[in-house]
C-alpha positions as CSV (number, residue, x, y, z in Angstrom):
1,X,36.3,15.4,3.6
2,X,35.7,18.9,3.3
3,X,32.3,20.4,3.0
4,X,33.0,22.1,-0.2
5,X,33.2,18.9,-1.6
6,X,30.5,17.7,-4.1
7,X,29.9,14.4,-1.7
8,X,28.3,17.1,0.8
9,X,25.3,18.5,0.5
10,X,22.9,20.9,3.2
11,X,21.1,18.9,5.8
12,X,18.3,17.3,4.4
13,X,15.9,18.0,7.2
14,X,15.9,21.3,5.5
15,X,14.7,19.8,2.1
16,X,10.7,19.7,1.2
17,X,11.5,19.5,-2.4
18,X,10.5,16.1,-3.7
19,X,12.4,16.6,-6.7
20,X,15.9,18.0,-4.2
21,X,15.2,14.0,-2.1
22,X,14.8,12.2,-5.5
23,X,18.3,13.9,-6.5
24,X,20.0,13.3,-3.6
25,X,19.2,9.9,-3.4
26,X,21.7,8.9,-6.4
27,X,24.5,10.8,-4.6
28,X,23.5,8.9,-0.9
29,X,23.6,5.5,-2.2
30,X,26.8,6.3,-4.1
31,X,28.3,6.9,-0.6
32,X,26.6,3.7,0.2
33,X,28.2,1.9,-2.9
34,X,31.8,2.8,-1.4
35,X,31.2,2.4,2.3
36,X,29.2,-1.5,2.8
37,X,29.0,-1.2,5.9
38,X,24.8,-2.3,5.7
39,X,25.2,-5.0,3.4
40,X,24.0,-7.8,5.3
41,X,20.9,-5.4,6.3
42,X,18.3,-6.5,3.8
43,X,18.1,-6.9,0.1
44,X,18.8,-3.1,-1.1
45,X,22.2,-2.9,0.1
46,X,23.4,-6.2,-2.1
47,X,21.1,-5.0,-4.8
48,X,23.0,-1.9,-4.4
49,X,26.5,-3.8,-4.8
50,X,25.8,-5.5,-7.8
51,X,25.8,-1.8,-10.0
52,X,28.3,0.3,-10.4
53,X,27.0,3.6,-12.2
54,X,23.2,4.5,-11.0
55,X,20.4,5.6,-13.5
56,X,17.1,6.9,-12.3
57,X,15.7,3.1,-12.7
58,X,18.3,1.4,-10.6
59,X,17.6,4.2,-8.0
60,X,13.6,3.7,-8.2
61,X,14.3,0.0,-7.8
62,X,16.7,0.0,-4.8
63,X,13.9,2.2,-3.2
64,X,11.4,-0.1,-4.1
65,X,13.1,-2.7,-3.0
66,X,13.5,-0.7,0.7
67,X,10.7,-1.8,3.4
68,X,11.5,1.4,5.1
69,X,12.7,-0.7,8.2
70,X,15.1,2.1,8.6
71,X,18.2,-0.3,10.2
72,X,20.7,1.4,7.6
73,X,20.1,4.8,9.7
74,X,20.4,3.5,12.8
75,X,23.9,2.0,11.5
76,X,25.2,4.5,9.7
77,X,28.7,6.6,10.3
78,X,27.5,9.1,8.2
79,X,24.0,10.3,9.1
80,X,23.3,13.8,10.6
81,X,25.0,16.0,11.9
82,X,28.0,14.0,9.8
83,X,28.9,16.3,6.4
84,X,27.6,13.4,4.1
85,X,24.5,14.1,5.6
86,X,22.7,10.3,4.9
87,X,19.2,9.5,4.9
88,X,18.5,6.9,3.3
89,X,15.0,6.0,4.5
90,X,13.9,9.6,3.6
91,X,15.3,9.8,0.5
92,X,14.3,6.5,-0.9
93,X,10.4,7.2,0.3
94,X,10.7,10.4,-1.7
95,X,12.0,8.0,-4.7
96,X,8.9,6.0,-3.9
97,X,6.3,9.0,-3.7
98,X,7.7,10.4,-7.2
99,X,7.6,6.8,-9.1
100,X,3.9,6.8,-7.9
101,X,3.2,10.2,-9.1
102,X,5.2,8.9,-12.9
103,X,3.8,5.5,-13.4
104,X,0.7,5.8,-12.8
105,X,-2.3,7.2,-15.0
106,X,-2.8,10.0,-15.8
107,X,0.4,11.8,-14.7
108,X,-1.3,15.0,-14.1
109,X,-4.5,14.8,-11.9
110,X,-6.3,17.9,-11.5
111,X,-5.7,19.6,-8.2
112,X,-9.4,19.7,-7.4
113,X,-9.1,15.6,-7.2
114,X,-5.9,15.0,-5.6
115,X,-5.5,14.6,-2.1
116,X,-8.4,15.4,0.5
117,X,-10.5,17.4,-2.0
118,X,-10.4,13.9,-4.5
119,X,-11.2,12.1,-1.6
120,X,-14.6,13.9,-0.8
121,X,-15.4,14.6,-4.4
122,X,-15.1,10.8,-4.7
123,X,-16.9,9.6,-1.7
124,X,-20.1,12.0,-2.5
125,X,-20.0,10.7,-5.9
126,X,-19.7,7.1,-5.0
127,X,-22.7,7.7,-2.2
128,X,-24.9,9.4,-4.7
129,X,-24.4,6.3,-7.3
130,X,-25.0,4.2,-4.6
131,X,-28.0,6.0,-3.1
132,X,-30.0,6.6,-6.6
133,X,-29.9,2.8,-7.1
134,X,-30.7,1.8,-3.9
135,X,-34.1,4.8,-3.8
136,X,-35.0,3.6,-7.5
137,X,-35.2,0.2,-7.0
138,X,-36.6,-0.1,-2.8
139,X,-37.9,3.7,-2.9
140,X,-36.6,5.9,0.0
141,X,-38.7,4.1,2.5
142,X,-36.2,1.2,1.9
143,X,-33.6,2.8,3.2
144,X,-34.8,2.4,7.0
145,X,-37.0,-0.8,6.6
146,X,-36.1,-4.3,8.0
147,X,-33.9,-5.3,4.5
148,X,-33.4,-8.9,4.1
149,X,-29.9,-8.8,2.6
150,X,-28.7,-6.2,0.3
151,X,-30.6,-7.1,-3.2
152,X,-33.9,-5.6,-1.6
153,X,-31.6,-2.4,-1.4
154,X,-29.4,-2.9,-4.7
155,X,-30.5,-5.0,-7.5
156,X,-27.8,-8.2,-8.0
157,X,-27.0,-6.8,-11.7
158,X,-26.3,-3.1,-10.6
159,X,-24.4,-3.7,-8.0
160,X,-22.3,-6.6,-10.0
161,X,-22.1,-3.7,-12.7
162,X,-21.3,-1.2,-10.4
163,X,-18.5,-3.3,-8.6
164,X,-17.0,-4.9,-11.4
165,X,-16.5,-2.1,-13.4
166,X,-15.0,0.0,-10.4
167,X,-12.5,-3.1,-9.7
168,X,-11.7,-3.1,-13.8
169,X,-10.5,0.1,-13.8
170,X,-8.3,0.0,-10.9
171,X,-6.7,-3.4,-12.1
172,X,-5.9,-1.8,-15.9
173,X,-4.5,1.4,-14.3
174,X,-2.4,-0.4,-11.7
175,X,-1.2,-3.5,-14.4
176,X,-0.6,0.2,-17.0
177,X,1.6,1.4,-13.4
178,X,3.2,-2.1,-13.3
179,X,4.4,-2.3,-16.6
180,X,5.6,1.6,-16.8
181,X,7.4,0.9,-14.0
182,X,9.0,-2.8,-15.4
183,X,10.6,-0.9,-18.3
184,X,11.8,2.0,-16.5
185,X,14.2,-0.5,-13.9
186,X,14.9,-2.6,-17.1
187,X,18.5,-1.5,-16.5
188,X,21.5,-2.9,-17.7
189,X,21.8,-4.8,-14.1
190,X,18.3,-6.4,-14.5
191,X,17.5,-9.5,-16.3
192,X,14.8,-9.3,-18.5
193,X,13.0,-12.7,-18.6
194,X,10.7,-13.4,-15.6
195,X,10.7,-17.0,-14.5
196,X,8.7,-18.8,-11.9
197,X,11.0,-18.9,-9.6
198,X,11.4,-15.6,-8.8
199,X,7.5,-14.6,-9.1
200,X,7.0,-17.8,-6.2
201,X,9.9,-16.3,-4.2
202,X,8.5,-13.0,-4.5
203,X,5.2,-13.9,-3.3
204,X,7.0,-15.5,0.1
205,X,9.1,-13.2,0.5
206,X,5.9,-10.8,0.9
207,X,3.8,-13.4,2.3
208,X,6.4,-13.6,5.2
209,X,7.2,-10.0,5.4
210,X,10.7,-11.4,5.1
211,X,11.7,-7.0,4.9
212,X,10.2,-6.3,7.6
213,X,12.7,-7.9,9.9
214,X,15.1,-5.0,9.9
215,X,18.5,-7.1,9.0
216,X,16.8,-9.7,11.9
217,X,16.7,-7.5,14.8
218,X,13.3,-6.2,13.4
219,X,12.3,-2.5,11.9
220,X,13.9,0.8,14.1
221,X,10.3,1.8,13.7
222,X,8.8,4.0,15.7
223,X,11.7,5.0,17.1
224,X,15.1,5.3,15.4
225,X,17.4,3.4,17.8
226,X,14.9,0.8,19.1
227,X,14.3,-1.9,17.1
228,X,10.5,-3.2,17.6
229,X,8.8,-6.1,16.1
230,X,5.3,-4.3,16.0
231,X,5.5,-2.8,13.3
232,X,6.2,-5.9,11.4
233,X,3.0,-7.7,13.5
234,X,0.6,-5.2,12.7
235,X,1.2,-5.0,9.1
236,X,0.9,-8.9,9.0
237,X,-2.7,-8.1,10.8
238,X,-3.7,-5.6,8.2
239,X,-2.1,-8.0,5.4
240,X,-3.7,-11.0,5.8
241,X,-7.3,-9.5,7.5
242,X,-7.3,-8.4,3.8
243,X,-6.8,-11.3,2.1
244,X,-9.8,-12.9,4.7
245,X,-12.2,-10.4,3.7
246,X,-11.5,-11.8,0.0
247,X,-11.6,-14.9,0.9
248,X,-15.1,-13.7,2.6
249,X,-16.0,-11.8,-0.8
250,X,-14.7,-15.3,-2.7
251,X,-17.0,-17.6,-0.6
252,X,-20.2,-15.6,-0.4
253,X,-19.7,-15.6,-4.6
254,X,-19.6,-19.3,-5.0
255,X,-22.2,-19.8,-2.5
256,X,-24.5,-17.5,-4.2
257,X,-24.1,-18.5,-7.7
258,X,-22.8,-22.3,-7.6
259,X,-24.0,-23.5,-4.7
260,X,-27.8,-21.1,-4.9
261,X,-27.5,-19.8,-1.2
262,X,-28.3,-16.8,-0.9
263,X,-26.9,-13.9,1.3
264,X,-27.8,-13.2,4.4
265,X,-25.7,-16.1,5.3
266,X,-25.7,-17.3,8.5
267,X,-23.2,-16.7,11.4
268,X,-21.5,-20.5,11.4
269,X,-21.0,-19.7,7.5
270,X,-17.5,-19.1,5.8
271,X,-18.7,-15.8,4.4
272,X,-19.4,-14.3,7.8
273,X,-16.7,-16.1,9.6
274,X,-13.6,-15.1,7.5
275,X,-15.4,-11.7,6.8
276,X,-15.4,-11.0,10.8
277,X,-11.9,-12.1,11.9
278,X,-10.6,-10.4,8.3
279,X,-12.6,-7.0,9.3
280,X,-11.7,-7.5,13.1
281,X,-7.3,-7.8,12.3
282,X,-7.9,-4.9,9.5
283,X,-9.2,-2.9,12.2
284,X,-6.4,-3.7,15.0
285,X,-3.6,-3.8,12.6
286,X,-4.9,-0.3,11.3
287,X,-5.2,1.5,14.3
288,X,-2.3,-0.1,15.7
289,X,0.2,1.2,12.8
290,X,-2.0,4.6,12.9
291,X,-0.2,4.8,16.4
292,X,2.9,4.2,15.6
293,X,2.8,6.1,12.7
294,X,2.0,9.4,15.1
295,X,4.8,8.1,16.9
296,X,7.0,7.6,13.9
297,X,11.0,10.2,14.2
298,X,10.4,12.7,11.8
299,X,13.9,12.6,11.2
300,X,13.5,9.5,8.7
301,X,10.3,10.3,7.8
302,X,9.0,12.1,4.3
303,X,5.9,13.8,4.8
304,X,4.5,13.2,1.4
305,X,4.9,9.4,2.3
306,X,3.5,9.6,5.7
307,X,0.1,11.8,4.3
308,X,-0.1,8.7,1.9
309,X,0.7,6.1,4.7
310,X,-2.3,7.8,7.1
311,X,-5.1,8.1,4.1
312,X,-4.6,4.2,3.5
313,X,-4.7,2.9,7.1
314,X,-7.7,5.6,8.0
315,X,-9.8,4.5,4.6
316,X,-9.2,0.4,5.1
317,X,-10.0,0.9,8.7
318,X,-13.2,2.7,8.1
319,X,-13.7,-0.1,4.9
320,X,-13.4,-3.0,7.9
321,X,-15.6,-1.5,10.3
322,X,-18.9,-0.1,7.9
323,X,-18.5,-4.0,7.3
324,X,-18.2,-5.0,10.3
325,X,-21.1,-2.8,11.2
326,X,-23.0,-4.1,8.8
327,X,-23.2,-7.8,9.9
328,X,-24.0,-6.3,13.2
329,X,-26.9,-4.4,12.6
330,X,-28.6,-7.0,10.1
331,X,-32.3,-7.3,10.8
332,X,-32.5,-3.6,12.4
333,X,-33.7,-0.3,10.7
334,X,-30.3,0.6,10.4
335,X,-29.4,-1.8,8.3
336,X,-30.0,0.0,4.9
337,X,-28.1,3.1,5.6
338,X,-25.1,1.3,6.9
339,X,-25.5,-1.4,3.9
340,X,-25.1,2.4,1.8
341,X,-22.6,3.8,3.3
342,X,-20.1,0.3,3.2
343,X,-21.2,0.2,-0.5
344,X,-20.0,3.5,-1.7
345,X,-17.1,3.5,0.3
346,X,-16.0,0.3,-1.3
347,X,-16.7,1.9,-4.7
348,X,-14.4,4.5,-3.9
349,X,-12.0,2.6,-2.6
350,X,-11.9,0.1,-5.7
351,X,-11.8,3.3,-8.2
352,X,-9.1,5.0,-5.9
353,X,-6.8,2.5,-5.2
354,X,-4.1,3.2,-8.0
355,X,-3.9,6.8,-6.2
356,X,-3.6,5.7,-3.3
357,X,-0.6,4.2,-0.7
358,X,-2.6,0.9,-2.3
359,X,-0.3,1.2,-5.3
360,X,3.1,0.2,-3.9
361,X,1.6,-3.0,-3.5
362,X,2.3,-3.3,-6.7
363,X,5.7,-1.7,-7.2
364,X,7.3,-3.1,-4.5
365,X,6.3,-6.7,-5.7
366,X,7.3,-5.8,-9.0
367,X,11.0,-4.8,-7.2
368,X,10.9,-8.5,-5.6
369,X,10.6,-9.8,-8.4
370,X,13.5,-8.3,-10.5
371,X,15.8,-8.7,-7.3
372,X,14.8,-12.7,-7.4
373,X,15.7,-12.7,-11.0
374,X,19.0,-10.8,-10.8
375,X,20.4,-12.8,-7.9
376,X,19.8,-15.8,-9.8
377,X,21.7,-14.4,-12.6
378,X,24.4,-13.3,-10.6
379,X,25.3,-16.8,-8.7
């Protein structure tokens, strides 16, 4: 094929557009439509096979649906320096970066509190909250005593208010994301009922990273001709350290208020326990896909996605160790300023969440979802 032909485009190395990648992405997987070559890869490519013309919600949930394990690239005829110039893992993480930048509310965030600059903004206001509670109700003294647990720093009610209503808003804004983003794939290809079935499925699929697995050779991650299965280990760490420090968060609740126990709990204590091995594979599984995303070719990367891939691992590390530093340094002076510091930065993280990477938790289970329910339509 020549390259005058529409099929062809410029090397998209060259393309920082967002909107160019989002475009490009209809034409690459109609290239992808005719070839087949990666349909036994993972779950896009028969996704892919069961549509025949492509709007912009079939595209958003075939990249969705992508685990960015990047085996298509490493099997494709037609990647760079080939005329039809494929990349599907970058194009489909631009599709990804520009559904989270539409679904979610509002659309248009101020400059000043995007990015880095929201970041700070945030994390001084959230200390600030944190730190005129704490001074009004222990006095600034309190801050470096001996506390024994954290309601001689932060009154039970305030810090229930403050928590809860940080967590409400980032659950309204990301279920407001969920459903945006439900009607917009409600294509003609996708069934509209959700069953049971495919919400169960769903949840082991992601429970078992069953994506992650690269078309069972594991992920071409960090490297684009190596398959590796750390990528896929790490994220498990990260995964389910997350769920422990909920469990942790869970446990210390009913203890508290059913069982009348209350905190600082002991080290033989299901609070502590699942608290220290969740904070412990947070931190690993953090830092370990921080490496490999330094690593990561910048040939199938999108920098938008990778900015948004670093800011998540850096803030849930630095969320696992202030805890982790906190059980450690109970009983000492420093105890209150660490306690602080661990507070606001979950505050910030609750309230922030929908801006952040955090969000395509929700998207991409969403995409599991509709791909459960089409299959089943489709046999």
């Amino acid at each position: 094929m020549s390259p005058d032909n529409t099929v062809a485009s410029p090397s998209i190395e060259n393309r920082a557009s967002l909107p160019l990648l989002v475009n490009d992405a209809t034409r690459q997987l109609d290239i992808c439509n005719a070839c087949r070559y990666c349909e036994g890869l993972c779950a896009v490519f028969p996704a892919l096979e069961r549509r025949t013309v492509l709007s912009d919600g079939d595209v958003s949930q075939l990249a969705n649906l992508c685990h960015d394990c990047r085996a298509c690239f490493d099997a494709c005829m037609y990647s760079p320096p080939h005329e039809f110039d494929l990349d599907l893992p970058k194009a489909l993480s631009a599709v990804r970066v520009a559904d989270y930048d539409r679904h979610v509310w509002p659309v248009r965030v101020p400059r000043l509190l995007s990015g880095w600059s929201g970041v700070a903004i945030g994390g001084v206001v959230s200390v600030v909250i944190v730190l005129i509670l704490a001074v009004a109700h222990a006095g600034w003294g309190g801050l470096v005593r001996d506390a024994r647990g954290p309601y001689a720093l932060v009154p039970y009610p305030a810090l229930v208010t403050l928590m809860a209503l940080a967590a409400l808003y980032s659950v309204v804004i990301m279920a407001l994301a969920a459903r945006s983003y439900w009607k917009s794939t409600a294509t003609g290809a996708a069934p509209g009922r959700v069953t049971v079935r495919a919400v169960a499925q769903a949840v082991w699929y992601a429970a078992t990273l069953r994506y992650l697995r690269g078309g069972g050779v594991e992920c071409y991650y960090p490297e684009d001709e190596q398959p590796s299965s750390g990528r896929r280990h790490l994220h498990g760490m990260v995964a389910y350290g997350f769920g422990l420090c909920l469990v942790s968060t869970i446990a210390a609740g009913i203890e508290q208020d059913i069982a009348g126990i209350a905190p600082p709990y002991p080290w033989l204590s299901v609070p502590v326990i699942s608290g220290t091995v969740g904070g412990i594979g947070l931190v690993v599984g953090c830092l370990g896909l921080l490496g490999l995303k330094a690593r990561s070719s910048k040939v199938t990367s999108f920098t938008q996605m990778t900015i948004k891939d670093y800011g998540l691992l850096a803030s849930l590390a630095f969320l696992a160790l202030s805890g982790l530093a906190v059980l450690l340094t109970r009983g000492t002076p420093a105890y209150g300023i660490i306690l602080l510091v661990h507070l606001a930065a979950l505050v910030e993280s609750f309230a922030m969440a929908p801006y952040s990477k955090f969000i395509h938790v929700v998207f991409r289970f969403s995409a599991l979802v509709r791909d459960n329910l089409e299959r089943a339509e489709s046999q």
